[in-house]
VOPAGU-2260 file (C-alpha; in pm, 1 decimal, decimal comma):
REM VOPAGU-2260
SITE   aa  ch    i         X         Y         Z
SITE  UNK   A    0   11634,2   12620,6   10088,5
SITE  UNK   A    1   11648,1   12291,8   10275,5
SITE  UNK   A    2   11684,3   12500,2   10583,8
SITE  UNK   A    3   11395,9   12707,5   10530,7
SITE  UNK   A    4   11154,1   12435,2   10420,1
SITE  UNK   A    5   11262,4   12282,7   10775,0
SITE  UNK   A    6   11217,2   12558,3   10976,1
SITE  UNK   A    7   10884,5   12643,8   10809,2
SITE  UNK   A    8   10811,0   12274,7   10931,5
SITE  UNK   A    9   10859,8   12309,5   11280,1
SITE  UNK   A   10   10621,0   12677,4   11255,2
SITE  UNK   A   11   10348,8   12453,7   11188,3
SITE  UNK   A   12   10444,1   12155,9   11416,8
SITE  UNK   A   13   10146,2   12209,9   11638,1
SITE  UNK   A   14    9905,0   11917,1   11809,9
SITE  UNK   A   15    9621,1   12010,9   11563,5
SITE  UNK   A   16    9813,0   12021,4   11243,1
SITE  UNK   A   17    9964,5   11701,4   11324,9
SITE  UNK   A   18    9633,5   11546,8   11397,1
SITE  UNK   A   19    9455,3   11685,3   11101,2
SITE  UNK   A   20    9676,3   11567,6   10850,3
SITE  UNK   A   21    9718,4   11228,5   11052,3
SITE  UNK   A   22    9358,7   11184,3   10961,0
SITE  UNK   A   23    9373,4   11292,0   10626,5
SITE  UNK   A   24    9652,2   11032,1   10550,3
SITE  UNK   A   25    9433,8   10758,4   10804,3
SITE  UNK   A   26    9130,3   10861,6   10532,3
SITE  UNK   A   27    9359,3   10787,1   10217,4
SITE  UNK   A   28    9499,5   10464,6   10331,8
SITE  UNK   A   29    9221,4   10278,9   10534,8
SITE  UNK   A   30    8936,8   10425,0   10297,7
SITE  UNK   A   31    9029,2   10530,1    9924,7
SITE  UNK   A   32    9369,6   10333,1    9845,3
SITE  UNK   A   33    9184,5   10000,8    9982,9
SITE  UNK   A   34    8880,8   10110,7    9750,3
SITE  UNK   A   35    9127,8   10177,7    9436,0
SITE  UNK   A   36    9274,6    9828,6    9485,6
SITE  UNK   A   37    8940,2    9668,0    9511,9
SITE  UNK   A   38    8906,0    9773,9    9141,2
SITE  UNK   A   39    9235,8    9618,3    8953,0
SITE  UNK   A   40    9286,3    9346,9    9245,2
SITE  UNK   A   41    8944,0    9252,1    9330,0
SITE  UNK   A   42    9036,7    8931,3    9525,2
SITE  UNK   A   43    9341,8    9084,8    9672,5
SITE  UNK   A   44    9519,8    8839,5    9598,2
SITE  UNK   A   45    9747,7    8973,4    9328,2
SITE  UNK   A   46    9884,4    9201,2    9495,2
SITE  UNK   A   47   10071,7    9611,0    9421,4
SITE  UNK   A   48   10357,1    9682,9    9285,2
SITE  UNK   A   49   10410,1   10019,3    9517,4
SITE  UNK   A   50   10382,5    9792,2    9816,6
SITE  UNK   A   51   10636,2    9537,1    9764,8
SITE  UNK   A   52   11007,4    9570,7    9820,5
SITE  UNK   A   53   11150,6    9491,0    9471,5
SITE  UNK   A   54   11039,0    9336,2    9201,7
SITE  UNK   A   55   11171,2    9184,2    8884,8
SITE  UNK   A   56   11002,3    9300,1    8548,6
SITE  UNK   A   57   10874,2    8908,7    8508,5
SITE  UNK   A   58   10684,0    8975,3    8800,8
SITE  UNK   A   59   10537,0    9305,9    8720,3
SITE  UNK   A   60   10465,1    9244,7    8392,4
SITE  UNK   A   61   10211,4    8911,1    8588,8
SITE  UNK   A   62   10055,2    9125,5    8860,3
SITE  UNK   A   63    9984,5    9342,1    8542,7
SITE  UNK   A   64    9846,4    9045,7    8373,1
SITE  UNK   A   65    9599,9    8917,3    8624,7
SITE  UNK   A   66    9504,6    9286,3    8665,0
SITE  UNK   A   67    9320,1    9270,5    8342,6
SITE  UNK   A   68    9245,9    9543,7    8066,7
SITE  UNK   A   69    9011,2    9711,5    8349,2
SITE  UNK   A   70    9214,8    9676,3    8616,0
SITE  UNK   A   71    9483,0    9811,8    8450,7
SITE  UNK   A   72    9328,5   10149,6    8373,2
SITE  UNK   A   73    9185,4   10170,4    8715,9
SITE  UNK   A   74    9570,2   10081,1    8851,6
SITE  UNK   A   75    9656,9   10367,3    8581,1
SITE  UNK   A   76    9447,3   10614,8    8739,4
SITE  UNK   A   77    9532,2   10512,8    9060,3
SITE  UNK   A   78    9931,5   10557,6    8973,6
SITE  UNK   A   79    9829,7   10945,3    8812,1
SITE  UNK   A   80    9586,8   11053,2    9056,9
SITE  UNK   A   81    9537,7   10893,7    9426,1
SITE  UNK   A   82    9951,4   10770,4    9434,9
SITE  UNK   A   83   10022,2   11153,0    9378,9
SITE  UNK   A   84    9799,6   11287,4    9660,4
SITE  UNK   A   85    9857,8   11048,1    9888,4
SITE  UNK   A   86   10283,6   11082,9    9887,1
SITE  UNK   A   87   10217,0   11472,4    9931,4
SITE  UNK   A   88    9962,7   11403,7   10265,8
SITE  UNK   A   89   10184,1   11121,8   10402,6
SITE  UNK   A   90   10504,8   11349,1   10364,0
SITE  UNK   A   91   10342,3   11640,5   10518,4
SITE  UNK   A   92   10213,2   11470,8   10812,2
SITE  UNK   A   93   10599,1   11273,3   10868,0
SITE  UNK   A   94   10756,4   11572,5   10864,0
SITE  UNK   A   95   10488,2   11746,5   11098,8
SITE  UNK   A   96   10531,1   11428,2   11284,7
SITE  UNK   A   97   10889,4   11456,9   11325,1
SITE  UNK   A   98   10892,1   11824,1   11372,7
SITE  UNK   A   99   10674,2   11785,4   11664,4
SITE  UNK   A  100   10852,1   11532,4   11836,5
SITE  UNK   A  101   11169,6   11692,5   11790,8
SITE  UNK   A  102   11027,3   11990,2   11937,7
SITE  UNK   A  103   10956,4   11792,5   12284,3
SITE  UNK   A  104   11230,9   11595,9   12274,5
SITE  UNK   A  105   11550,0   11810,1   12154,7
SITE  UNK   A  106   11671,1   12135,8   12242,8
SITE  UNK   A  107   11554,7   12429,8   12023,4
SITE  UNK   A  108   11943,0   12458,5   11828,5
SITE  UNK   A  109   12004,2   12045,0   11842,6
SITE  UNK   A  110   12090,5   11985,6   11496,3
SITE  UNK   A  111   11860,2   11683,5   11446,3
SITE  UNK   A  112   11505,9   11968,1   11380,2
SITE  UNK   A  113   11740,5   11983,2   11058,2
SITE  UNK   A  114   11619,0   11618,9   11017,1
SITE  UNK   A  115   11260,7   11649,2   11023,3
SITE  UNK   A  116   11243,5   11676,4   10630,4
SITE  UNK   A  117   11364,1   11313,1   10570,8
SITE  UNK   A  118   11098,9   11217,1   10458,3
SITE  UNK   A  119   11041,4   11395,8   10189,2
SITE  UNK   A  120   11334,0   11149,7   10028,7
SITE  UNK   A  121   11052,5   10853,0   10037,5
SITE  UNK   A  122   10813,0   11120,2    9849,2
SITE  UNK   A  123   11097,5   11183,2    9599,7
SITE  UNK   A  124   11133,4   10754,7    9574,0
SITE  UNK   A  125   10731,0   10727,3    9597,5
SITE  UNK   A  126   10720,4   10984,5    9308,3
SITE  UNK   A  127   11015,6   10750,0    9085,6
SITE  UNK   A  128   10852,3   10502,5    9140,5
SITE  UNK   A  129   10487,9   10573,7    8980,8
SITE  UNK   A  130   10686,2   10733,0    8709,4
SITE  UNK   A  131   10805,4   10400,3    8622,8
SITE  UNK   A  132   10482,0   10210,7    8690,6
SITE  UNK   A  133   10334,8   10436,3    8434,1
SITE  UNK   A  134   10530,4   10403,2    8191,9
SITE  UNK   A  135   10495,2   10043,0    8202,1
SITE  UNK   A  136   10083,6   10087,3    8163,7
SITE  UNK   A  137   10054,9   10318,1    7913,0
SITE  UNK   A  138   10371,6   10085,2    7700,7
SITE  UNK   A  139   10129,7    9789,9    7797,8
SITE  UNK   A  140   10128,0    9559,8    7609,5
SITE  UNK   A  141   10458,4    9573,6    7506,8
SITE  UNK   A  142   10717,4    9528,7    7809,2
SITE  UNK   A  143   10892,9    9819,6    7960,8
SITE  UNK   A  144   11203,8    9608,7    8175,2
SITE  UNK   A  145   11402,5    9927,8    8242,6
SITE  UNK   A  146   11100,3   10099,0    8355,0
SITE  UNK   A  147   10984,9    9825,3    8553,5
SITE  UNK   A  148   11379,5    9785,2    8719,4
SITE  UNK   A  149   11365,3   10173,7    8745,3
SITE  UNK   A  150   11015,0   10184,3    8913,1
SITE  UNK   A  151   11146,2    9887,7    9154,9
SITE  UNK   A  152   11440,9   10025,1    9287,6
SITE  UNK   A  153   11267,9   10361,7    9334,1
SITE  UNK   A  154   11038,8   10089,1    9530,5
SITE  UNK   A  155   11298,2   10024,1    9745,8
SITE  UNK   A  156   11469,9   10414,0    9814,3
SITE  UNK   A  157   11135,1   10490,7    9918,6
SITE  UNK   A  158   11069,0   10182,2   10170,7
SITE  UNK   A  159   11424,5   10245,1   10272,4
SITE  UNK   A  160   11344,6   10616,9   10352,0
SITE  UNK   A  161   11017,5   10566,5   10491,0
SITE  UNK   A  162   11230,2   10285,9   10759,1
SITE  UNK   A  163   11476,2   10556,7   10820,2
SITE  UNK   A  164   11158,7   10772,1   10927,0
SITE  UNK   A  165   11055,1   10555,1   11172,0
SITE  UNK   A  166   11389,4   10514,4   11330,4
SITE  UNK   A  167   11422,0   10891,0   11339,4
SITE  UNK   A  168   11031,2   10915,6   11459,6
SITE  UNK   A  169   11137,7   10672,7   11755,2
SITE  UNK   A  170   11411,9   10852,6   11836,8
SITE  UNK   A  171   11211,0   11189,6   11878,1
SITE  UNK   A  172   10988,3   10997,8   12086,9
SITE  UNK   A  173   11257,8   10846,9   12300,4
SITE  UNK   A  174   11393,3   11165,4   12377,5
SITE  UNK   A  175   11060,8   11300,3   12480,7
SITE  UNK   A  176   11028,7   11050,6   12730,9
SITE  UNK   A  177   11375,4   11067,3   12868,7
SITE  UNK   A  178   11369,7   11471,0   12866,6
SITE  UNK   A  179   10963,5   11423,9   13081,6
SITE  UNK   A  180   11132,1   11165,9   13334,8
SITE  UNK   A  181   11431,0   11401,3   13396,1
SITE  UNK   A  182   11213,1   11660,5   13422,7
SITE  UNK   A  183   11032,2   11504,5   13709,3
């Protein structure tokens, strides 16, 4: 399955598909997530949970504090809607991304193309993590700690992943540029 998934990947690792769903993820995170977090962290000062690495429950359960009964359901809706879209565009473009760069930079049977679905381990983290966010909102007032441990340590597989992403994206890009100046 894994297989097929990847080489269904690199089908579609074209310039345009790339580019569109670059765009699409650019849209998400420079127009709606900012927008979202304008409505639970108005000042931006407080901060989201699905951005920091780790977190104990002491300081969830504060950031959901200051959030307020409003910003709470907005961050709620957020969590259920927008943080479930967004993981699905941002894996799709990495591992178009990756795909793509592979392509250029490996030969066709170089066992790293069997790479370019990594990051669909930050989606699986990305996904955790919500989960436990969540549950800790709709258990609000109450405290959830093992859903709040649960959702940070899915924090933290998923910023892991995502790093490992970038060291594999680099690496596609690297040998690009080596396999163009041999090439000339």
């Amino acid at each position: 399955m894994l297989t097929s998934l990847s080489n269904f990947a690199r089908r579609y690792a074209l310039g345009r598909n790339v580019l569109i769903f670059f765009c699409l993820q650019m849209l998400i995170s420079a127009g709606i997530l900012p927008y979202m977090q304008g409505k639970f962290d108005p000042t931006g000062i407080v901060g989201v949970l699905d951005l920091m690495f780790g977190f104990t429950p002491d300081e969830a359960y504060d950031k959901l504090n200051a959030y307020g009964e409003e910003g709470r359901k907005y961050y709620l809706f957020a969590e259920a809607v927008i943080d479930i879209i967004y993981p699905i565009i941002y894996t799709i473009t990495n591992v178009l991304l990756l795909s793509y760069v592979f392509k250029k930079g490996f030969a066709p049977n170089s066992f790293i193309h069997q790479l370019n679905i990594f990051p669909i381990l930050a989606t699986i983290g990305d996904f955790a993590e919500n989960a436990g966010i969540i549950a800790m909102l709709n258990a609000f007032p109450e405290r959830a700690d093992a859903a709040a441990s649960f959702a940070s340590n899915a924090g933290m597989f998923k910023w892991i992943a995502f790093g490992m992403s970038i060291a594999l994206f680099l690496i596609g890009v690297i040998a690009w540029i080596v396999k163009v100046v041999k090439k000339k």
